[in-house]
N, CA, C and O atoms as a GROMACS GRO file, in nm:
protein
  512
    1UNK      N    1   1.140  13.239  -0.004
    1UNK     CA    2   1.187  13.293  -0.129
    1UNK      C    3   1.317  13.369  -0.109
    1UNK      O    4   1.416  13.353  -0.180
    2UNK      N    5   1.310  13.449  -0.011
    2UNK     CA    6   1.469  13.487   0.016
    2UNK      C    7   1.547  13.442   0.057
    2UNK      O    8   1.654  13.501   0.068
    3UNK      N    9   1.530  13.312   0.100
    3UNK     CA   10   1.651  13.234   0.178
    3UNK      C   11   1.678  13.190   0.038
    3UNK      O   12   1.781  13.238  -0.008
    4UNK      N   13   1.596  13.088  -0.065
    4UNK     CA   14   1.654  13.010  -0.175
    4UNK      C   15   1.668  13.113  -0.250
    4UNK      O   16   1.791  13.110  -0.248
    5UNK      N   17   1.643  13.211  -0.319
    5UNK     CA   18   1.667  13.247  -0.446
    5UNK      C   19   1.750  13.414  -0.431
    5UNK      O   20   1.796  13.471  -0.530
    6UNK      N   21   1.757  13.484  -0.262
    6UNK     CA   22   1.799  13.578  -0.223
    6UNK      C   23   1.712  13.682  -0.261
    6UNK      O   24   1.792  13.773  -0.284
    7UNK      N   25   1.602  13.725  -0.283
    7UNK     CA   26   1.473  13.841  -0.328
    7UNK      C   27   1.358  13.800  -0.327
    7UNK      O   28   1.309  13.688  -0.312
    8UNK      N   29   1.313  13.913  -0.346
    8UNK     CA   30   1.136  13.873  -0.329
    8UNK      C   31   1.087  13.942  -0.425
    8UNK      O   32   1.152  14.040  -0.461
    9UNK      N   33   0.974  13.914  -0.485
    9UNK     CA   34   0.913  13.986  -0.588
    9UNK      C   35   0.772  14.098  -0.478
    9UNK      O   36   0.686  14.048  -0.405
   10UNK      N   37   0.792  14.240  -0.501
   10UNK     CA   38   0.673  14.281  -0.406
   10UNK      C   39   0.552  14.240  -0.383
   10UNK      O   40   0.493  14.274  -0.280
   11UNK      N   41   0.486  14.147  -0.493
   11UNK     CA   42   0.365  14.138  -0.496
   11UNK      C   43   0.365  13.980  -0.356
   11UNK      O   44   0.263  13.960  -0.291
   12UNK      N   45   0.481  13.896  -0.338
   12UNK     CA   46   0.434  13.851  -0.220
   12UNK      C   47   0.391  13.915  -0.135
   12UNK      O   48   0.303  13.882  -0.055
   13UNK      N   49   0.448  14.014  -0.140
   13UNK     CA   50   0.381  14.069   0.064
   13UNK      C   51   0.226  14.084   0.103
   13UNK      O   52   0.158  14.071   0.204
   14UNK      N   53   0.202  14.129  -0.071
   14UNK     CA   54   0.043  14.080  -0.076
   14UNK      C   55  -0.006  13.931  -0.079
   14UNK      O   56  -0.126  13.916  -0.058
   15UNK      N   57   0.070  13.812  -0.102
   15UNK     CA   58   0.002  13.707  -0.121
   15UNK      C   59   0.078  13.630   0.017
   15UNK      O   60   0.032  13.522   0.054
   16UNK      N   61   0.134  13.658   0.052
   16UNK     CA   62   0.224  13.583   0.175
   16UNK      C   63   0.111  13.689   0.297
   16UNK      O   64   0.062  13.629   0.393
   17UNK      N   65   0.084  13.830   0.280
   17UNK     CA   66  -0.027  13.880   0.402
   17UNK      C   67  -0.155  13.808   0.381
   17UNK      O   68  -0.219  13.785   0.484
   18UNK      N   69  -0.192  13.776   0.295
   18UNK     CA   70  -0.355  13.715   0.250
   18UNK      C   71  -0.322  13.608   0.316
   18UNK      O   72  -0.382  13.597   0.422
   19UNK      N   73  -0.245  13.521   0.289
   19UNK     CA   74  -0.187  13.379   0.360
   19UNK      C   75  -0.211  13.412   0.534
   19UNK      O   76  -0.320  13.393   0.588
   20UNK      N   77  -0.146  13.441   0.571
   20UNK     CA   78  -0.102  13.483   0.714
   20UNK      C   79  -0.248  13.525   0.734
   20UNK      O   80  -0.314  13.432   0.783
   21UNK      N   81  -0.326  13.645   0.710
   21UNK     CA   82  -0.481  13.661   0.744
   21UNK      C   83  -0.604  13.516   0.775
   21UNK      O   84  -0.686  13.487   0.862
   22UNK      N   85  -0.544  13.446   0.621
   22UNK     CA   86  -0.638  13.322   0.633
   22UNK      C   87  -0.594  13.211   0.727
   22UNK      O   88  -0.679  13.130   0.766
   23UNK      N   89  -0.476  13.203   0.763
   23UNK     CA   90  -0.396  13.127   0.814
   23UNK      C   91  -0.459  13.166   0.970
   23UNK      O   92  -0.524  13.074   1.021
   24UNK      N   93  -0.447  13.284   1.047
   24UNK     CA   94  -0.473  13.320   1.139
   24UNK      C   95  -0.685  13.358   1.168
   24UNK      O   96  -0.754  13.397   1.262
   25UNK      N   97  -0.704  13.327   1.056
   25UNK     CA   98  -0.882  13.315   1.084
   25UNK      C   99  -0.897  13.177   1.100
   25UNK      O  100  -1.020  13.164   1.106
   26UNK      N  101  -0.845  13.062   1.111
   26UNK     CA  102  -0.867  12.921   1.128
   26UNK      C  103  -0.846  12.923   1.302
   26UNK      O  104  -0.849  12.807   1.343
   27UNK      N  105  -0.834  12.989   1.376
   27UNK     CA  106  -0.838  13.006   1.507
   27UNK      C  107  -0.953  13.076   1.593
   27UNK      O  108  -0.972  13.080   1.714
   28UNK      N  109  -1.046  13.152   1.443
   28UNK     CA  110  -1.159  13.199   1.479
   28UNK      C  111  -1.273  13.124   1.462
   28UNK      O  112  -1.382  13.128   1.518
   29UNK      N  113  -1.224  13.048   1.364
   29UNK     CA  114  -1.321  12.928   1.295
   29UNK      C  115  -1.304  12.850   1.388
   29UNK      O  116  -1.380  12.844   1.485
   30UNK      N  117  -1.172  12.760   1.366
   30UNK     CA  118  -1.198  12.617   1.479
   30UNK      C  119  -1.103  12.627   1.569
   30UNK      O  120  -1.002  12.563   1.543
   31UNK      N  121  -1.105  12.701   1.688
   31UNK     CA  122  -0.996  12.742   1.814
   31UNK      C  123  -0.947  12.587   1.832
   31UNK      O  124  -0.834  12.538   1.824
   32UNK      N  125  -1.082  12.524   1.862
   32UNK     CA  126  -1.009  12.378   1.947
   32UNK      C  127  -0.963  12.253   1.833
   32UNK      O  128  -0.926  12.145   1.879
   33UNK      N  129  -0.968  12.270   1.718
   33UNK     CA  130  -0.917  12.193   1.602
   33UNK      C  131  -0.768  12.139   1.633
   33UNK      O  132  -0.680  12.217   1.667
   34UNK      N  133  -0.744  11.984   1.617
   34UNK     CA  134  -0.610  11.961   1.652
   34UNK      C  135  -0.522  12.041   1.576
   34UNK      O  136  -0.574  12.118   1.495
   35UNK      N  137  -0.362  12.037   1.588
   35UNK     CA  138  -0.272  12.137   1.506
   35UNK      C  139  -0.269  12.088   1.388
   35UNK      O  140  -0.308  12.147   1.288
   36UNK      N  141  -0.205  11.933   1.391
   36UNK     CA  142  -0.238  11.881   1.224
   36UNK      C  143  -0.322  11.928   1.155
   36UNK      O  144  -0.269  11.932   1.044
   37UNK      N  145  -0.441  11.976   1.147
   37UNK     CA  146  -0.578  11.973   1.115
   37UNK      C  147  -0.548  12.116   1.093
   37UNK      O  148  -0.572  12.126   0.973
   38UNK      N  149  -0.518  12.210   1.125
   38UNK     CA  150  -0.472  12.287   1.108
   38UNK      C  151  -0.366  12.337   1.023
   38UNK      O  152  -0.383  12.436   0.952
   39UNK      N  153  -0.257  12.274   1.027
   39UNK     CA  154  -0.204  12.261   0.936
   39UNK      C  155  -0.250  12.250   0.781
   39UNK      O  156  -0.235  12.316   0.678
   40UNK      N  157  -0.307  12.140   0.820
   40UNK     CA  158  -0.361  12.090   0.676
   40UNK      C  159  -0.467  12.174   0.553
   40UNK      O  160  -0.489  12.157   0.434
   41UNK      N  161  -0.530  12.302   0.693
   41UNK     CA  162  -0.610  12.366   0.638
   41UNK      C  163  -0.507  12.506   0.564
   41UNK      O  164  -0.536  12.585   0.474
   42UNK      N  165  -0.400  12.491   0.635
   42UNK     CA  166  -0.330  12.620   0.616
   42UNK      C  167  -0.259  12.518   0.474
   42UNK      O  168  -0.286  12.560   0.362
   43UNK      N  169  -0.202  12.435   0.480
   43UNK     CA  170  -0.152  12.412   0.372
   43UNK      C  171  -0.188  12.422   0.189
   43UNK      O  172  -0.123  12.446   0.087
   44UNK      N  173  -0.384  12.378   0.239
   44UNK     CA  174  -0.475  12.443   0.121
   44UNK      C  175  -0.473  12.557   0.094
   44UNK      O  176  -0.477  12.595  -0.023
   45UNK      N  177  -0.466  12.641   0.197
   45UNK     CA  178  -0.476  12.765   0.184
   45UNK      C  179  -0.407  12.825   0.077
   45UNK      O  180  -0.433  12.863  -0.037
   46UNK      N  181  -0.260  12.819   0.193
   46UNK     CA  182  -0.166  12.862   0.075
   46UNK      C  183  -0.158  12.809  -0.068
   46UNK      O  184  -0.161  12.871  -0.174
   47UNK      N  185  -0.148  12.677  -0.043
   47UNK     CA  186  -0.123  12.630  -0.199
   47UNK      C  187  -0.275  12.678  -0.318
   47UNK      O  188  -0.265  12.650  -0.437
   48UNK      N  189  -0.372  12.732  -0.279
   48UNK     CA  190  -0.484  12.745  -0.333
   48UNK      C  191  -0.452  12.920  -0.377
   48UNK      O  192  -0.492  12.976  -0.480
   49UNK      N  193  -0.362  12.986  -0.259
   49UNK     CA  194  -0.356  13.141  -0.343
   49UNK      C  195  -0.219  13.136  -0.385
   49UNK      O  196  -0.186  13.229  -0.459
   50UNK      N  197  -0.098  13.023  -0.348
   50UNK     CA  198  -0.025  13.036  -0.437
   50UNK      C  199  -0.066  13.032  -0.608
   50UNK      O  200  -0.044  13.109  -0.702
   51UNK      N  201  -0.140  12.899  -0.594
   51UNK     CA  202  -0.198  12.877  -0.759
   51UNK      C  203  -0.290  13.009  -0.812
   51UNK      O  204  -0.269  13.052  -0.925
   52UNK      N  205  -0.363  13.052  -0.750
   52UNK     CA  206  -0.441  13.145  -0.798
   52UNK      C  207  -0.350  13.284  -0.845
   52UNK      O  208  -0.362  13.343  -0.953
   53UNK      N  209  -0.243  13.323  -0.721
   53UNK     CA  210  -0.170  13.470  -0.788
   53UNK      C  211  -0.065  13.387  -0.873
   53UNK      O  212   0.000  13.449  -0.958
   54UNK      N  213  -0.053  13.311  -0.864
   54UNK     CA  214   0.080  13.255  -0.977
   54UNK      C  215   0.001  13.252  -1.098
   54UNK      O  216   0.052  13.321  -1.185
   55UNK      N  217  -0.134  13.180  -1.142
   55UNK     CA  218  -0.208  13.199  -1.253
   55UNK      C  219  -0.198  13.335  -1.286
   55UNK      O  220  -0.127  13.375  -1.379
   56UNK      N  221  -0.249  13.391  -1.232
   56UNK     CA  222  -0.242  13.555  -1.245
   56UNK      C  223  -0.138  13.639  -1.261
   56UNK      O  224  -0.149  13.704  -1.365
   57UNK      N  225  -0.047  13.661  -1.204
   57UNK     CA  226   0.058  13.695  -1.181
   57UNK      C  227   0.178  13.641  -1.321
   57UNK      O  228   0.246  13.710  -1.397
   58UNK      N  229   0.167  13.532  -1.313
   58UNK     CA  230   0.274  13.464  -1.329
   58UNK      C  231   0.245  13.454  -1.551
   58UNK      O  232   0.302  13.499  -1.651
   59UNK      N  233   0.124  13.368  -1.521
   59UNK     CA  234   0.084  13.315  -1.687
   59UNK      C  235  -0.011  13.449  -1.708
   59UNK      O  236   0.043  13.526  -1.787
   60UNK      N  237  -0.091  13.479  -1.677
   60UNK     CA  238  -0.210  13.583  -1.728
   60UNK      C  239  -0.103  13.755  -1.771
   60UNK      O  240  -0.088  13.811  -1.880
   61UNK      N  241  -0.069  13.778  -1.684
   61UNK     CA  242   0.026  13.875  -1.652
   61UNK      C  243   0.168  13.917  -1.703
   61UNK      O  244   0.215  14.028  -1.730
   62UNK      N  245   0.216  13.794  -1.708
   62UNK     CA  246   0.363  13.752  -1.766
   62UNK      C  247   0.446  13.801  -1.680
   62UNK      O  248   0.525  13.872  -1.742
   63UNK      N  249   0.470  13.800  -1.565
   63UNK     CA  250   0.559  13.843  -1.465
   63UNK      C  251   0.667  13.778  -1.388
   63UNK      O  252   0.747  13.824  -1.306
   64UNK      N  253   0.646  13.627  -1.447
   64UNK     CA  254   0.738  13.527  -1.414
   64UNK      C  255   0.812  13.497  -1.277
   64UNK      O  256   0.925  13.452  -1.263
   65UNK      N  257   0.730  13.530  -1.187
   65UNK     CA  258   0.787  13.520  -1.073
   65UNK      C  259   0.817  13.400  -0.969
   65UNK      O  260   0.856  13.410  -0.853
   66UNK      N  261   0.789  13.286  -1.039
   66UNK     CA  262   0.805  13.195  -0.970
   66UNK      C  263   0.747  13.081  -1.092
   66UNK      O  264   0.637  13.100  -1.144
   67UNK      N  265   0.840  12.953  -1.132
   67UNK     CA  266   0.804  12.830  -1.205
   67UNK      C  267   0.839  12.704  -1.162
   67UNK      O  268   0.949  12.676  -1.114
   68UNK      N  269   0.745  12.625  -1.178
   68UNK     CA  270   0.772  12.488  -1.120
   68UNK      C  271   0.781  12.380  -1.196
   68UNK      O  272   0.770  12.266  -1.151
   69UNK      N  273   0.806  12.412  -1.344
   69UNK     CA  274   0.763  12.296  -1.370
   69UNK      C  275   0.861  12.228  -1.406
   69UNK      O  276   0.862  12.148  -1.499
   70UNK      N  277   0.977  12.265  -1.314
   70UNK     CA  278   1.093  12.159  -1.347
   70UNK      C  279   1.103  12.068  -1.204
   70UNK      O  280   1.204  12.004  -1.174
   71UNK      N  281   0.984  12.074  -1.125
   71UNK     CA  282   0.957  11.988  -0.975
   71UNK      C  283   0.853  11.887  -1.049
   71UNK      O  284   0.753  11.910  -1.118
   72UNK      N  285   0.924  11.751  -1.001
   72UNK     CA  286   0.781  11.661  -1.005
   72UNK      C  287   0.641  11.713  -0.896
   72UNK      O  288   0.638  11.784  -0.796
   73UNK      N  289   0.547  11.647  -0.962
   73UNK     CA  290   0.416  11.659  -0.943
   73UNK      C  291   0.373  11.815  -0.927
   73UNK      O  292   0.280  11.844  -0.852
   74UNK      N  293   0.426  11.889  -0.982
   74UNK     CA  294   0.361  12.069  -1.063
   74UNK      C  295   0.203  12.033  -1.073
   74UNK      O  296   0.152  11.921  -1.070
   75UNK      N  297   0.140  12.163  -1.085
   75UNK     CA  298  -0.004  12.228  -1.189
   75UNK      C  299   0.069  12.326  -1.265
   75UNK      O  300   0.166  12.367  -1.200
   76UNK      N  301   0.061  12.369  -1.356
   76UNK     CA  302   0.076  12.482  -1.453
   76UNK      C  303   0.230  12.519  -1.422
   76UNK      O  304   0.267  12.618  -1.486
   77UNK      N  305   0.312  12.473  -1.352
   77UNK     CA  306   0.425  12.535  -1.295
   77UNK      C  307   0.410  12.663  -1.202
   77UNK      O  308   0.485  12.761  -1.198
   78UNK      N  309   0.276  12.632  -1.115
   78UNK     CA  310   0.258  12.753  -1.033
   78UNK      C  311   0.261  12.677  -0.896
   78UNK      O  312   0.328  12.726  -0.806
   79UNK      N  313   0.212  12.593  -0.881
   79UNK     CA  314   0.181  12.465  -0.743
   79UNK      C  315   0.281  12.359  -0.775
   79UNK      O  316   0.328  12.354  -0.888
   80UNK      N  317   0.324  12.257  -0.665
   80UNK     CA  318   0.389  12.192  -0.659
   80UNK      C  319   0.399  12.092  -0.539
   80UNK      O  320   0.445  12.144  -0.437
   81UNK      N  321   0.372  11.985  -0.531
   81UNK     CA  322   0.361  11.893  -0.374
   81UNK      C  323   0.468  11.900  -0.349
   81UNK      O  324   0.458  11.801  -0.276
   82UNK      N  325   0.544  11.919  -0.343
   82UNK     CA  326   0.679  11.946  -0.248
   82UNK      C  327   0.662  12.059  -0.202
   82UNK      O  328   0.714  12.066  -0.090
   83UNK      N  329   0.606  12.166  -0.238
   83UNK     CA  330   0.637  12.269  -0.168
   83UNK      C  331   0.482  12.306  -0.081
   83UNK      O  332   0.483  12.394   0.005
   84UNK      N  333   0.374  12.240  -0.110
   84UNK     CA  334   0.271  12.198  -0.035
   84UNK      C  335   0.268  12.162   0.085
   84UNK      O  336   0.198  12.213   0.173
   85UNK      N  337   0.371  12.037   0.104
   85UNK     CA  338   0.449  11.971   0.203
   85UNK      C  339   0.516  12.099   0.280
   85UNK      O  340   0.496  12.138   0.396
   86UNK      N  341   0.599  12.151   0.181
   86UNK     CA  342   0.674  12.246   0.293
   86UNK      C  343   0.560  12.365   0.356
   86UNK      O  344   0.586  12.413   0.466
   87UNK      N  345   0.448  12.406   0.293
   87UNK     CA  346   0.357  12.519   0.354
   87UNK      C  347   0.265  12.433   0.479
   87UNK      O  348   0.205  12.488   0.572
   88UNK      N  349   0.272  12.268   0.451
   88UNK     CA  350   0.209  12.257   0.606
   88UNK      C  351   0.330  12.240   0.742
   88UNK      O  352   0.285  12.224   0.856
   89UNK      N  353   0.450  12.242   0.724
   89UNK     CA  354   0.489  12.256   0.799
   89UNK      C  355   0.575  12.410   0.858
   89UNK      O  356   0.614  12.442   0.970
   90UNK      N  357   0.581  12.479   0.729
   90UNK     CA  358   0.585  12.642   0.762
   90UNK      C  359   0.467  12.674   0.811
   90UNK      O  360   0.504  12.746   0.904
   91UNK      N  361   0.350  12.674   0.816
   91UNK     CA  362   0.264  12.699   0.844
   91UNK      C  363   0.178  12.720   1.034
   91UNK      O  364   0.091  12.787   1.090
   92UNK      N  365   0.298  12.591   1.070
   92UNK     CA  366   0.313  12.608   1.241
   92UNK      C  367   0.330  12.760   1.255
   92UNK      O  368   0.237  12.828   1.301
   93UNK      N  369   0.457  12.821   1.214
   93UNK     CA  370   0.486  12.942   1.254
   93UNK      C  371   0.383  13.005   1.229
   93UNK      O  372   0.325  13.037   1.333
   94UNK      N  373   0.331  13.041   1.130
   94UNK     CA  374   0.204  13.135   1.100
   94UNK      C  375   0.079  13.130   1.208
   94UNK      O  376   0.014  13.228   1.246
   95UNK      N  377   0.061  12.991   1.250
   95UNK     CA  378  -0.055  12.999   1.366
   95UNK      C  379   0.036  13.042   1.506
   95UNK      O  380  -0.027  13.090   1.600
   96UNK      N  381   0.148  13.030   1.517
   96UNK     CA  382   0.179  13.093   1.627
   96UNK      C  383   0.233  13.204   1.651
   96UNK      O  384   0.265  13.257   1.758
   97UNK      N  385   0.243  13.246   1.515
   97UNK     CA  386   0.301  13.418   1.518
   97UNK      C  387   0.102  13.486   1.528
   97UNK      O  388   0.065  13.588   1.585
   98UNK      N  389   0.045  13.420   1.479
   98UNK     CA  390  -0.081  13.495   1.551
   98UNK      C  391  -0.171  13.492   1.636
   98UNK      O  392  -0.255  13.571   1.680
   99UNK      N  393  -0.133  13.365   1.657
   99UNK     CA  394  -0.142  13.390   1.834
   99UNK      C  395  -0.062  13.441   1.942
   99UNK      O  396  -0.125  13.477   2.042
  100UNK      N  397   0.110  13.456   1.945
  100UNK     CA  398   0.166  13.589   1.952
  100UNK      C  399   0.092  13.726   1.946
  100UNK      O  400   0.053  13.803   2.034
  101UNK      N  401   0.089  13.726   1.857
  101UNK     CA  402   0.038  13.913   1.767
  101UNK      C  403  -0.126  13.904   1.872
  101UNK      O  404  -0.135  14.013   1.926
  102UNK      N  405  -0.219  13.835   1.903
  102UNK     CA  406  -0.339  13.853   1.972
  102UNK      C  407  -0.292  13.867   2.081
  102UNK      O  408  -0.332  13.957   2.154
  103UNK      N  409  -0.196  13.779   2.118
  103UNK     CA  410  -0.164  13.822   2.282
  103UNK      C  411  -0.116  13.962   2.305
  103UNK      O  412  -0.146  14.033   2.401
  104UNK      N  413  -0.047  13.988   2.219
  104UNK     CA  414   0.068  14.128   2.239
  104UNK      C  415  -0.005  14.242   2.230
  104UNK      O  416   0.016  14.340   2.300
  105UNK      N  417  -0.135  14.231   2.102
  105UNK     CA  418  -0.216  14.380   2.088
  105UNK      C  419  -0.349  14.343   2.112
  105UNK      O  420  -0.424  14.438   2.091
  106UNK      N  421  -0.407  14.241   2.146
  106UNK     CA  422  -0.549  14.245   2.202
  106UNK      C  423  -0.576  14.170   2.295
  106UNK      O  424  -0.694  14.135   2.300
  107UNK      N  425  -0.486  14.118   2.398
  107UNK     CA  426  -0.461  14.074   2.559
  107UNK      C  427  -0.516  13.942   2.518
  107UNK      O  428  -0.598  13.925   2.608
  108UNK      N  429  -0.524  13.836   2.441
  108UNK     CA  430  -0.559  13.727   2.416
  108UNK      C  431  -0.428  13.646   2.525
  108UNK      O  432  -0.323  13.688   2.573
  109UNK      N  433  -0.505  13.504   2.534
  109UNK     CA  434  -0.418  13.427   2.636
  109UNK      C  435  -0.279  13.446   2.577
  109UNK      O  436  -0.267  13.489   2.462
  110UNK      N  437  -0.169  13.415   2.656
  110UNK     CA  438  -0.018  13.416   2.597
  110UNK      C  439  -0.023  13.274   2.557
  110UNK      O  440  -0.053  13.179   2.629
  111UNK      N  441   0.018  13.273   2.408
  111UNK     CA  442   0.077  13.164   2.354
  111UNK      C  443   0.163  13.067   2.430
  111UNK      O  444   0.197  13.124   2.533
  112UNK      N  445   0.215  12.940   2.426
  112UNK     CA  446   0.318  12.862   2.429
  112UNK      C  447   0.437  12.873   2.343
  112UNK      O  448   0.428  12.896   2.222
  113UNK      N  449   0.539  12.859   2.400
  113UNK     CA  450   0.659  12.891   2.315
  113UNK      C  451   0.613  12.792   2.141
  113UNK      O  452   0.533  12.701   2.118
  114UNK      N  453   0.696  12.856   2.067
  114UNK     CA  454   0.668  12.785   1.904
  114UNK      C  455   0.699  12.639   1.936
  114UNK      O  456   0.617  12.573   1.872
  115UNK      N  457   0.774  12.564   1.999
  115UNK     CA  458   0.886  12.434   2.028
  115UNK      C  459   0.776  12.333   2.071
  115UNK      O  460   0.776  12.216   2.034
  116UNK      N  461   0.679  12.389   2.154
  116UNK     CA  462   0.534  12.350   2.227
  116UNK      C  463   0.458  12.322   2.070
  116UNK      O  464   0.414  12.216   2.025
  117UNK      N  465   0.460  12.410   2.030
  117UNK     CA  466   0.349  12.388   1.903
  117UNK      C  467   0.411  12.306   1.835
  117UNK      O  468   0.339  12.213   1.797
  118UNK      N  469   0.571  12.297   1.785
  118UNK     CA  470   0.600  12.181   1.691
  118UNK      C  471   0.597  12.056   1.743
  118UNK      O  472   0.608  11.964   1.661
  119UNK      N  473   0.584  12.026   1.865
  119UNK     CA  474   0.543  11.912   1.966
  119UNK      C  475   0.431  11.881   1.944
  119UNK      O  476   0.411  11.784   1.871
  120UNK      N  477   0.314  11.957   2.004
  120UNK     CA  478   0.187  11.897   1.930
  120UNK      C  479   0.180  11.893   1.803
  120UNK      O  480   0.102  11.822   1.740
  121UNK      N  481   0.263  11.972   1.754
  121UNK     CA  482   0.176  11.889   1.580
  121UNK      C  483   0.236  11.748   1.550
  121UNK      O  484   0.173  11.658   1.496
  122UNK      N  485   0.377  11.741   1.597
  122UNK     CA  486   0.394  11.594   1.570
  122UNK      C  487   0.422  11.484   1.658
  122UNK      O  488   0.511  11.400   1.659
  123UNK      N  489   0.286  11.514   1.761
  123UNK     CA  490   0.238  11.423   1.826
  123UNK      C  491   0.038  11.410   1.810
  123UNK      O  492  -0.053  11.353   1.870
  124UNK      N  493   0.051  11.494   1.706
  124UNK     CA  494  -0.123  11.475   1.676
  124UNK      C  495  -0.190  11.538   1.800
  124UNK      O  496  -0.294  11.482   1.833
  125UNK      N  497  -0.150  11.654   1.883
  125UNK     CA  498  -0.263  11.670   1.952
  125UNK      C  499  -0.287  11.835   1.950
  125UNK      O  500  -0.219  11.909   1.878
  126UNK      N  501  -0.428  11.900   2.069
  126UNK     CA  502  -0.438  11.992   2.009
  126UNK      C  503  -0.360  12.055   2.138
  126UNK      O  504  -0.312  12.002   2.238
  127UNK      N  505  -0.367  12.160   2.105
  127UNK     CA  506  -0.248  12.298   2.153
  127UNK      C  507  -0.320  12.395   2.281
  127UNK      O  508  -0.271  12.466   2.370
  128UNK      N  509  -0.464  12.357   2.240
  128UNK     CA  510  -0.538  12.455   2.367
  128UNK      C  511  -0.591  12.377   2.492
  128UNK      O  512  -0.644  12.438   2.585
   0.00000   0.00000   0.00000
């Protein structure tokens, strides 16, 4: 949001931290899950609380912080497969910034550089 539009509305930091939380419990759930697979779960994720605080936020609320419905294939102008697409592949970073963050404050194994992880994901395999 700040790279395209230059601001952020505050209430991401709450829905972009919920993201990142759920994003980083899929490593507690399925450690040995390939990365794709992973991905894919993070991509629901997000797109499931984008739609939900954008309902909220956005139509319930009237706060207008984000509309889509000038992107093909929208819901309500809150979701959008293009940008679905883009949360499973942003979404690498998020599993490896917390596996970072476990290594750094609770001595968990040290990660592989991020470059390692965009390798396995697009070679389909898993990372551990």
């Amino acid at each position: 949001e700040l790279v395209c539009r230059g601001y952020t509305h505050p209430s991401m930091l709450v829905v972009g931290g919920l993201c990142g939380v759920l994003i980083g419990s899929i490593n507690n759930i399925a450690p040995n899950k390939k990365l794709y697979k992973q991905c894919l779960i993070s991509m629901v994720i997000v797109t499931s609380v984008e739609f939900i605080a954008g309902y909220i936020l956005n139509i319930k609320i009237g706060l207008n912080i984000w509309d889509y419905s000038d992107l093909p294939f929208n819901f309500m102008g809150q979701v959008s497969l293009l940008f679905s697409v883009f949360w499973f592949f942003l979404s690498i970073i998020a599993i490896w910034l917390d596996d970072y963050l476990r290594y750094k404050f609770y001595g968990d194994k040290k990660p592989n550089d991020l470059f390692i992880y965009i390798k396995y994901l697009l070679t389909f395999r898993s990372y551990r």
